[in-house]
C-alpha positions as CSV (number, residue, x, y, z in Angstrom):
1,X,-36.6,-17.5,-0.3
2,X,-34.5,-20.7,0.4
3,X,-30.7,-20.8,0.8
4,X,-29.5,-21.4,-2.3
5,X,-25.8,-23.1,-3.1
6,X,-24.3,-20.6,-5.8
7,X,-21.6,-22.9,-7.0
8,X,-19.6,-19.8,-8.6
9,X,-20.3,-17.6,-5.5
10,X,-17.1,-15.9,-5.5
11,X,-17.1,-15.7,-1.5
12,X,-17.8,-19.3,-1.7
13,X,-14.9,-19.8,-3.8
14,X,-12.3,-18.0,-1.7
15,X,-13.4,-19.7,1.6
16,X,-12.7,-22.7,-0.2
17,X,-9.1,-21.7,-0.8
18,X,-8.7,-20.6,3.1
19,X,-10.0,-24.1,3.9
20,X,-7.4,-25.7,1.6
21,X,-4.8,-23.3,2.8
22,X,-5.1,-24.3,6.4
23,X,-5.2,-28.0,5.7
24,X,-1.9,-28.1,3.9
25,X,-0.9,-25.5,6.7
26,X,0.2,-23.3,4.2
27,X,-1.4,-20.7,6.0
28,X,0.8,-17.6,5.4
29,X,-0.3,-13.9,7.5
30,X,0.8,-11.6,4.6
31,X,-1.3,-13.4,1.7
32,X,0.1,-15.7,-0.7
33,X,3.8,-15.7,-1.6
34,X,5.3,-13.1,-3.6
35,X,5.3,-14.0,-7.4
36,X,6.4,-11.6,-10.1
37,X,2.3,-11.1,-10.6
38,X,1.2,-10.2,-7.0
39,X,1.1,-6.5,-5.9
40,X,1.6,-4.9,-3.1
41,X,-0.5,-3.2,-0.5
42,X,-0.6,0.3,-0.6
43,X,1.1,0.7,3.2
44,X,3.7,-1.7,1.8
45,X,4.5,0.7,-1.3
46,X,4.4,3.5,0.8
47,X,6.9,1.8,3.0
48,X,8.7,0.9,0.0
49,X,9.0,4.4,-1.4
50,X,9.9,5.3,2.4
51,X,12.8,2.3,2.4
52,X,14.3,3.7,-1.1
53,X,14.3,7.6,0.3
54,X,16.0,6.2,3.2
55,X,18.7,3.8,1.6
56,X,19.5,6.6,-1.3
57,X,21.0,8.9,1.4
58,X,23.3,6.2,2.0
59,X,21.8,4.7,5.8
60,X,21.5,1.7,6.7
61,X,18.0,0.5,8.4
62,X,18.6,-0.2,11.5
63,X,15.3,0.8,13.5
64,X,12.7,0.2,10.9
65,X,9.9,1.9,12.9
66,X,12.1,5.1,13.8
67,X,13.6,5.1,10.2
68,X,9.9,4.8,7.9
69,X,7.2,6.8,9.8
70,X,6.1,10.6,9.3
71,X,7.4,12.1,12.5
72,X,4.6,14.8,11.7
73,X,2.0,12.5,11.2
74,X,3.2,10.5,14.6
75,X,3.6,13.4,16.1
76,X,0.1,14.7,15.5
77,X,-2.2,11.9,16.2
78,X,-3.7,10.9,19.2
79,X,-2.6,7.9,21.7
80,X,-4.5,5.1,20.2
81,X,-4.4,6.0,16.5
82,X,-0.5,6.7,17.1
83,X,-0.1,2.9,18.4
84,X,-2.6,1.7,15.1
85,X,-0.3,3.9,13.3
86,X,2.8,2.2,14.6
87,X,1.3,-1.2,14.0
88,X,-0.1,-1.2,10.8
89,X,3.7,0.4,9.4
90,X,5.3,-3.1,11.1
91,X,3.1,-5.1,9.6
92,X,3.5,-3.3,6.1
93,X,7.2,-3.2,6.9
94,X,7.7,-7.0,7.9
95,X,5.2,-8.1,5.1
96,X,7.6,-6.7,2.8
97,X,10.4,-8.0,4.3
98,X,8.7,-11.9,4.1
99,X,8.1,-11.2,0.4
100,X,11.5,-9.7,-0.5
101,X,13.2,-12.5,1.4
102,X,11.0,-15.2,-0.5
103,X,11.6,-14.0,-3.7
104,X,15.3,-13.9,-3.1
105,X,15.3,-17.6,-2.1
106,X,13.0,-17.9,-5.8
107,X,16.7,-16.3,-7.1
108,X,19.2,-18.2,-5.9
């Protein structure tokens, strides 16, 4: 069978947008900017759910890692899933921040 060019391949398609993305070097790490339509991951809701616990008892984030992980979950895993664990909750929790700041300068 030859290699056939599916012009509504949807792969196709969205390596096409990446392409376009980098050109105009509007590259951005945590997916496209936040709109009233895009959702959220679901580490970034959890760390959502986790900021809102936090900031109803009345305390300021200060430490985000210290402040949103599972101490027993941390706690139990092992060395290198602890340091994936860690990771992947900054990444949630500094996405979130990128889209919560962009959509306050969409605001004001």
């Amino acid at each position: 069978m030859s290699n056939i060019k599916h012009p509504k391949c949807k792969i196709r398609n969205l390596a096409l947008e990446a392409k376009e993305r980098l050109k105009k070097n509007s590259y951005n790490a945590c997916g496209t900017a936040f709109t009233a339509e895009s959702k959220l991951t679901p580490a970034e809701q959890a760390v959502l759910a986790r900021m809102r616990e936090v900031m109803e008892q009345g305390v300021e984030i200060i430490n985000p890692i210290a402040q949103l992980c599972d101490r027993d979950k941390l706690n139990s895993l092992p060395s290198t899933e602890r340091q994936r664990y860690i990771f992947e909750l900054s990444n949630a929790y500094l996405c979130l921040k990128q889209k919560m700041m962009e959509k306050l300068e969409i605001i004001s």
